[in-house]
C-alpha positions as CSV (number, residue, x, y, z in Angstrom):
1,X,35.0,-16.5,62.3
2,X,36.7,-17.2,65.1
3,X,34.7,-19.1,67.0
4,X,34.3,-21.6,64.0
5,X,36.5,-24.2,64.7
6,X,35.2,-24.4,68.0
7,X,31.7,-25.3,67.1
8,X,33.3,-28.0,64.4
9,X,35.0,-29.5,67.6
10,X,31.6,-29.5,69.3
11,X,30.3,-30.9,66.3
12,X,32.5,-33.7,65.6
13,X,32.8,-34.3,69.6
14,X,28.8,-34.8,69.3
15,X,29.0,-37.0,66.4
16,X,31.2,-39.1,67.6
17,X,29.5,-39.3,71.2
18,X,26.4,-40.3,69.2
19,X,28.2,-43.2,67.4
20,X,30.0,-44.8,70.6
21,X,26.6,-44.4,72.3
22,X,25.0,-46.3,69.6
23,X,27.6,-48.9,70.0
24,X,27.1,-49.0,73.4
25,X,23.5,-49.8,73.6
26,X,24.3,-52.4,70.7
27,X,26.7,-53.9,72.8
28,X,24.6,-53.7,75.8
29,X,21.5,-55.2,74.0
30,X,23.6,-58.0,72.9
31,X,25.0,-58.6,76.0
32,X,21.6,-59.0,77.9
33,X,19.3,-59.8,75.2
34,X,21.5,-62.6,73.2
35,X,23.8,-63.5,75.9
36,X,26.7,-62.5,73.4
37,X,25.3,-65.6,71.0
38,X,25.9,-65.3,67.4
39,X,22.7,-66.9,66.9
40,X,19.5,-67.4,67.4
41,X,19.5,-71.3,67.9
42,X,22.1,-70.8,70.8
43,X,20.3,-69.2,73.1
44,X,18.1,-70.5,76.4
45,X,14.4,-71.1,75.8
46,X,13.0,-70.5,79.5
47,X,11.0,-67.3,80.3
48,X,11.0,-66.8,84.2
49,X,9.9,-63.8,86.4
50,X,10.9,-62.6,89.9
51,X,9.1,-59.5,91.0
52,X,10.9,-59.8,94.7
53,X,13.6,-57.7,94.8
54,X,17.1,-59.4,95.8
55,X,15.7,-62.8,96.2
56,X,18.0,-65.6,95.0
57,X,16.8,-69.1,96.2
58,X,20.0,-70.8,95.8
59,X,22.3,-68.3,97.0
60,X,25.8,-67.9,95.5
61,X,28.1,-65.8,94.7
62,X,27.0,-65.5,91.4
63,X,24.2,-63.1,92.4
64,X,26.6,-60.8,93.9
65,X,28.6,-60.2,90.6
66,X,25.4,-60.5,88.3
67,X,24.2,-57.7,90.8
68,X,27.9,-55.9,89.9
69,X,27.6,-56.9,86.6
70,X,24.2,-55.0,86.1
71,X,25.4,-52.2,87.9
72,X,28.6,-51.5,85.8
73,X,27.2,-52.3,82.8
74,X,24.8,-49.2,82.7
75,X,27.4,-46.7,84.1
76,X,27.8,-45.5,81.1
77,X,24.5,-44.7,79.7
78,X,24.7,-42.1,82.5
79,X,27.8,-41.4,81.2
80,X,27.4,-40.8,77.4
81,X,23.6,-39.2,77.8
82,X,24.9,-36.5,80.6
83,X,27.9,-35.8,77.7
84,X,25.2,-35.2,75.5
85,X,23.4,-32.5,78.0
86,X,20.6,-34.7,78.6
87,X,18.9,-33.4,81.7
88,X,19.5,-36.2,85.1
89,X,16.1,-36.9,85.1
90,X,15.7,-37.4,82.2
91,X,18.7,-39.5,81.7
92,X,17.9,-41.8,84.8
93,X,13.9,-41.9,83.4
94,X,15.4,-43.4,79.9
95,X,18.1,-45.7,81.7
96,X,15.2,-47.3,83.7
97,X,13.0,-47.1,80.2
98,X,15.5,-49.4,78.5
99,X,16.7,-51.9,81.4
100,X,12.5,-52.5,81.5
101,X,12.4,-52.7,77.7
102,X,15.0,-55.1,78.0
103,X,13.6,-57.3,80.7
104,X,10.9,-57.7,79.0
105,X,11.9,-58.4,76.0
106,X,13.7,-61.4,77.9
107,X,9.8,-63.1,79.0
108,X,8.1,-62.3,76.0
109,X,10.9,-63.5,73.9
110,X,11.7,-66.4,76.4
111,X,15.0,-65.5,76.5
112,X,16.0,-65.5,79.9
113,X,14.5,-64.8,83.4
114,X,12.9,-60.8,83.7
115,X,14.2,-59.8,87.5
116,X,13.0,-56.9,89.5
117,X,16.7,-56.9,91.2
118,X,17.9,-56.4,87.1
119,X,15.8,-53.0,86.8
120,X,16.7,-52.0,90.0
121,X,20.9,-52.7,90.0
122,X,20.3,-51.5,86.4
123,X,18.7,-48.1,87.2
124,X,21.1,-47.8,89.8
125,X,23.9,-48.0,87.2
126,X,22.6,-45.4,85.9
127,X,22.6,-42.9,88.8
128,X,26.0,-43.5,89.6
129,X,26.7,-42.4,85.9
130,X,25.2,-39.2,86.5
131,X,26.8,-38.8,89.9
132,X,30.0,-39.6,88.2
133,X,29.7,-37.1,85.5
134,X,29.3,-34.4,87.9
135,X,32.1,-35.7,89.8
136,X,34.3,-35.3,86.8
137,X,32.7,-32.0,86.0
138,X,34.3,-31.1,89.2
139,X,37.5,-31.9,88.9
140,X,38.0,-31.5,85.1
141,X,35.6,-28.5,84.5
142,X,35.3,-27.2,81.0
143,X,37.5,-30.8,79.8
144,X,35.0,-33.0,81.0
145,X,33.2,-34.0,77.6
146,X,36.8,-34.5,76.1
147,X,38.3,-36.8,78.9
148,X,35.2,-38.7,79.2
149,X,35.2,-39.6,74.3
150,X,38.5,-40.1,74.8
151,X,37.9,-43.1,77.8
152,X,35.0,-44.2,76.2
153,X,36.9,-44.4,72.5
154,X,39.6,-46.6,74.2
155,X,37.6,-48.8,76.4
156,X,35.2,-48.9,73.4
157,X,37.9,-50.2,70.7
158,X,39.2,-52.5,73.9
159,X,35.9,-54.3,74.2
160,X,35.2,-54.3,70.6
161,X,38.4,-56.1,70.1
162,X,37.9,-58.5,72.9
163,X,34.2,-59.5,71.3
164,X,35.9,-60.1,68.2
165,X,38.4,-62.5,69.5
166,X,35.9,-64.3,71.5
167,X,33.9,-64.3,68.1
168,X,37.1,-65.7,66.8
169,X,37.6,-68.2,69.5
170,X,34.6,-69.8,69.5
């Protein structure tokens, strides 16, 4: 009996990490796949491929952060799947599973252009997830999986809210 209400914390902590996650990778799908359009008829019809990585032939600046931009963006798949005691192999395996889903969903659904750099930065996004789980494991121990709901809840509701008043906006 006494160790009840600490397997309806795990329970509800679970729960809960499931439902941002599923946000997440919503958010993320919309993000790379619809170029945060609410519709169809908005977004670009070109299908392009690069399969050498970190090649830009105009280079600007705007590589560097899309190269950022990929990078943070999957952060917190390692994140939320290491919270869920996924195994780091595993975790890093499924990361790269969806960024390749993902890019090429973008040339068969001539959406956008499918980039090797994409799959790598996104992998890599991934990895430093992980890395930064067990960093956090470090310092926080045993309160880990709480601090890391509780950032993901806010920043969650924060980008939620920003979407919505773009949404709004536009």
């Amino acid at each position: 009996m006494l160790h009840q209400p600490i397997f309806i914390e795990g329970v509800f902590m679970k729960k809960t990490t499931h439902i941002l996650f599923t946000i997440y990778i919503f958010l993320v799908i919309w993000i790379i796949l619809f170029k945060l359009s609410v519709s169809i008829d908005q977004l670009p019809h070109f299908r392009s491929i690069n399969l050498i990585p970190f090649y830009y032939p105009n280079k600007t600046t705007y590589q560097i952060r899309e190269v950022l931009d990929n990078l943070i963006i999957f952060i917190p798949f390692g994140l939320y799947l290491k919270t869920l005691n996924t195994n780091s192999d595993r975790t890093i395996f499924l990361g790269f599973l969806l960024s390749l889903s993902l890019e090429l969903s973008q040339y068969i659904f001539c959406i956008g252009a499918s980039d090797i750099t994409d799959l790598i930065t996104n992998t890599t996004g991934v990895l430093v997830g992980v890395g930064l789980y067990y960093l956090l494991k470090k310092i926080f121990k045993e309160k880990t999986n709480k601090i890391i709901l509780a950032l993901a809840a806010i920043v969650t509701i924060l980008f939620v809210s920003l979407i919505i008043i773009i949404l709004i906006n536009n």
